[in-house]
N, C-alpha and C positions, 0 to 999 in steps of 0.2 A: 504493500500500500504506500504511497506516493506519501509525502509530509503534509503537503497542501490539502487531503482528505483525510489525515487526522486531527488536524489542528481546526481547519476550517470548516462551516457548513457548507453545502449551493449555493448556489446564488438564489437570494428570493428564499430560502427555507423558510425567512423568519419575516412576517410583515407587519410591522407597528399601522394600527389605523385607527384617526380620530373616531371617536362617537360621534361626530358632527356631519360626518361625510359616508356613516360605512352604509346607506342607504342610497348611494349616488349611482348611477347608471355605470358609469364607469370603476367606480369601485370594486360592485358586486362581478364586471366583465374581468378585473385583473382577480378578484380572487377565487374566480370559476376555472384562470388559469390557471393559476397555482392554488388547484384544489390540495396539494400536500401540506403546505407551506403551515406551521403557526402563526395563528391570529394572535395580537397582543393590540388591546383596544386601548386609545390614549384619550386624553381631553385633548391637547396641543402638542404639532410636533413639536416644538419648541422642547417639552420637557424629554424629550430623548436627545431629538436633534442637538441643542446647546447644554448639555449636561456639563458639568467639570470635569478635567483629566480623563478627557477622552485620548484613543488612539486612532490619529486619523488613516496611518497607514494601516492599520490591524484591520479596521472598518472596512477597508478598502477591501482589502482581500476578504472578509466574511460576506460582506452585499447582500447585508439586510436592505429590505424597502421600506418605507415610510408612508401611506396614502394620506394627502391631507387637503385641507381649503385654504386655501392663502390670504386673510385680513386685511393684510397690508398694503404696501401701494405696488401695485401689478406692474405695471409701465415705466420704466426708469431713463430718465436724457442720458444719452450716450455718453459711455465711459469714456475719460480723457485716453485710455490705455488702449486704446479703438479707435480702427481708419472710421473716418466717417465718405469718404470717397466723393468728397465734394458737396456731400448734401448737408442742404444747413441745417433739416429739421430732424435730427439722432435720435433715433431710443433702440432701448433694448427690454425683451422679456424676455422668462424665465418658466417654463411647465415645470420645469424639475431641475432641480439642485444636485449638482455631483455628476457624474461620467464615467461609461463602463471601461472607457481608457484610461489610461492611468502615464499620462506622458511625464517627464522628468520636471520639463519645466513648465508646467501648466499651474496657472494661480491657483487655481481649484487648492492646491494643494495648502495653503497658504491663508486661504479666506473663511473657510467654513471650521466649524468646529468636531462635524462627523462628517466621516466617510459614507456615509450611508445615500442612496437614493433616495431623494424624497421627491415626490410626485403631488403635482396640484393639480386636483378635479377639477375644481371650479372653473370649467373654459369657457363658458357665458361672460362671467366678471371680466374675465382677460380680454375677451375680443372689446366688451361695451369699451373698457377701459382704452383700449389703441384708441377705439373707434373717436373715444373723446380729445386726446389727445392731440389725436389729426386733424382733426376736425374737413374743412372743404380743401386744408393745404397739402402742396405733397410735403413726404415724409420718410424716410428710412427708418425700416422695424427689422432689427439685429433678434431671431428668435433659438437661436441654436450658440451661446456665447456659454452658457453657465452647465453645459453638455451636450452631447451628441445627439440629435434628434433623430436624426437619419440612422445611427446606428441602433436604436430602438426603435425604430418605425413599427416591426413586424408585432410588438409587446403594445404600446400605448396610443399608436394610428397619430399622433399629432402632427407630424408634417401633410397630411391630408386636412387635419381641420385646417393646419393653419392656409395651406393652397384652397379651399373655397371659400375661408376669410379671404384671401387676397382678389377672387374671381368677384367678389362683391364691392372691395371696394379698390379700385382703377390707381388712386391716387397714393395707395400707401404700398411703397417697395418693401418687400418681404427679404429678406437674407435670410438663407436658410446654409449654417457655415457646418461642412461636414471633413473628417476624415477616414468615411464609409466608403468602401470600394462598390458595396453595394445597394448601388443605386435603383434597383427593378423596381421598386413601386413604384418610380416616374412613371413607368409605359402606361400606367393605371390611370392618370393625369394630366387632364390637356396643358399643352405647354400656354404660360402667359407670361407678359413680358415684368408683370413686377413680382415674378416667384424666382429669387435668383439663386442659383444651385453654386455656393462657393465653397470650393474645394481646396485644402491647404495641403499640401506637397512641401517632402521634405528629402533629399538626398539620401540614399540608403542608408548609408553608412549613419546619419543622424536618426533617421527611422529607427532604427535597427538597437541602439545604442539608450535612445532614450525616450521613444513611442514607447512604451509598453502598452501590449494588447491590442494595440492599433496594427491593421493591416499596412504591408508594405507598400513603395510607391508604384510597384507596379498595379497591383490590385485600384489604387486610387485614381492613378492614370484611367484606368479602363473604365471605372464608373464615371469620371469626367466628361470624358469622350463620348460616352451614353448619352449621359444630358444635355450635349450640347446635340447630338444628333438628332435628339426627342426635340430637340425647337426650344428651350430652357436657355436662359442669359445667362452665361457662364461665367465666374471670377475664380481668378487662381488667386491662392495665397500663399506668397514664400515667406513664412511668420511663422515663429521666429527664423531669423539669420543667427544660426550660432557659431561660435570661436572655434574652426579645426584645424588641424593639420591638412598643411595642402590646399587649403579652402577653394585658391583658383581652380586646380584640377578637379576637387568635389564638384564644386558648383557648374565648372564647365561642363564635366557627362552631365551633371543631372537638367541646367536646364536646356541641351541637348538632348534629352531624351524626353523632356515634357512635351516639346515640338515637333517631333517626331512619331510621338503617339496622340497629340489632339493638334489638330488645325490649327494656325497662330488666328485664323480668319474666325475662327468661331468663338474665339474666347474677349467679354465682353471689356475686362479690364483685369489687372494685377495688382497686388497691392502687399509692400514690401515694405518689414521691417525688423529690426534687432528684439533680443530679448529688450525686455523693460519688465517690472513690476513692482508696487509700492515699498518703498524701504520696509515696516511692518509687513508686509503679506512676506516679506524675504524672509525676514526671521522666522517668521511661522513656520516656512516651507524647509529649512535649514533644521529648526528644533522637528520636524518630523519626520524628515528624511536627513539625518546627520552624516551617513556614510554617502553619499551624492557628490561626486566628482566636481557634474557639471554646478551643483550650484556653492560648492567651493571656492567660483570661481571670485577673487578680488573685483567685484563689480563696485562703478563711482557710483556714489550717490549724490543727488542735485536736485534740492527742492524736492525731497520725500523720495524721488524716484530714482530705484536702481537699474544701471544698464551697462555696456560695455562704454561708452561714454563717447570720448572723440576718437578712440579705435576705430569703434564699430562703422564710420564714413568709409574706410577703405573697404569692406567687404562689400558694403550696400552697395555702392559706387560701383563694382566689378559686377555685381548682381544686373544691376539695372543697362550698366552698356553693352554686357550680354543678349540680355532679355531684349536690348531697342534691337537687335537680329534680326527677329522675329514679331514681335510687337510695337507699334510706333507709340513713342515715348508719353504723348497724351492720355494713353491707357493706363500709365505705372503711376500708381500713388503711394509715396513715400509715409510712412507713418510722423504725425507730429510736423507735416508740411503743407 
């Protein structure tokens, strides 16, 4: 028997669910799923979710779920730590908390207090909530930032509500940011031009190193390449840019090989940028993962934020003169430009 099945349960063995919600349509559909699974009924996630001297990596690896209703304010302005790609009017939402990936440098690691999935039924409040926010202006809604939605698609369907939320209203661009290789629910969904499928792409060797659980970039390559062939506005994203060895020759195969398996023609913009994350969210991520190489790394910090600092111009720099090959230069947006 393997260590990771004595120490750990499945995933989903164990699901905390508010009393406030466990009557919801969708509640009783995930625990029809996981008819095995133990029920543990709460008042608020909050009292598992933020407990004290939690282990966020131990969490990680058990994957309990949490079902709950979200009270609070649903629709958040765009994080400074987020391209906004030109659009003035940012936000970002949130169905669920946490991610079945577990990449090295991924805030997640750093922000929340459990590892655990926690999932919000209440998809009525969310949508009214955009729908307030936008009101008759356009608008960018970032809905895949705080987890993978795409890689859950087949368990909780919300990238489908959130594509006929968008089929309803014209004026609000939807981002849907994945790095699922598998993309086939698209084929299920007419393509519309503010359902945008953006895909972050990462050089094997960096995949490989410190993606965990994330498929490789070939696999992501291929679902790309679907969606854009499905009729879907495509963004790639080289985010983060991290510090290697060799970096010219990494980045040269790899973004060589992103253009070679998706049409430079089909893809709708790129959007390029270094590690960065709050001085505190670093601690966090450092006190939970203290054997971590990459976040060992002597990052400046300036004005709260950590990042490779004035280093980091020369790799972007090679990124982006690269990438104008293939793409002309008005499509690459620079993070924090």
């Amino acid at each position: 028997m393997k260590e990771s099945e004595v120490l750990f349960y499945r995933p989903f063995s164990h699901i905390y669910v508010e009393r406030a919600v466990k009557e919801n349509d969708m509640t009783r559909r995930l625990l029809n799923r996981f008819a095995g699974a133990r029920v543990i009924e709460i008042n608020h996630y909050k009292d598992v979710f933020n407990r004290r001297n939690q282990s966020y990596a131990m969490q990680k690896r058990a994957g309990a779920l949490i079902i709950a209703g979200n009270r609070g304010e649903l629709v958040y302005k765009g994080a400074p730590f987020c391209q906004s790609f030109g659009e003035e009017n940012f936000f970002y939402t949130s169905f669920v908390l946490n991610c079945i990936y577990d990449c090295e440098y991924c805030y997640l690691r750093g922000t929340y207090p459990s590892g655990y999935m926690t999932v919000f039924v209440n998809t009525e409040d969310y949508f009214k909530a955009a729908e307030e926010k936008a009101g008759e202006k356009d608008c960018f809604l970032c809905v895949s930032y705080d987890t993978d939605l795409a890689a859950v698609e087949d368990i909780f369907g919300f990238c489908a509500l959130w594509h006929a939320f968008g089929k309803k209203h014209g004026n609000i661009k939807i981002e849907l940011r994945t790095k699922c290789g598998n993309l086939s629910f698209l084929r299920e969904l007419e393509p519309i031009q503010n359902f945008i499928i953006a895909v972050t792409l990462s050089p094997e060797e960096t995949a490989r190193l410190y993606e965990h659980r994330a498929p490789g970039l070939g696999a992501r390559l291929k679902g790309a390449a679907e969606a854009a062939r499905l009729g879907f506005p495509l963004r790639l994203s080289f985010d983060p840019v991290l510090v290697t060895e060799n970096y010219e020759e990494v980045y040269d195969r790899f973004i060589k090989r992103c253009f070679e398996e998706i049409d430079p023609k089909s893809v709708m913009d790129i959007g390029v940028g270094g590690f960065r994350t709050a001085s505190a969210c670093l601690r966090n991520m450092r006190r939970n993962y203290p054997m971590s190489e990459l976040l060992s790394y002597p990052f400046e910090s300036s004005g709260g934020v950590c990042s490779y600092g004035k280093s980091e111009s020369a790799y972007v720099d090679h990124i982006v003169k690269k990438t104008e090959k293939y793409v002309e230069k008005r499509k690459i947006y620079l993070w924090n430009t």
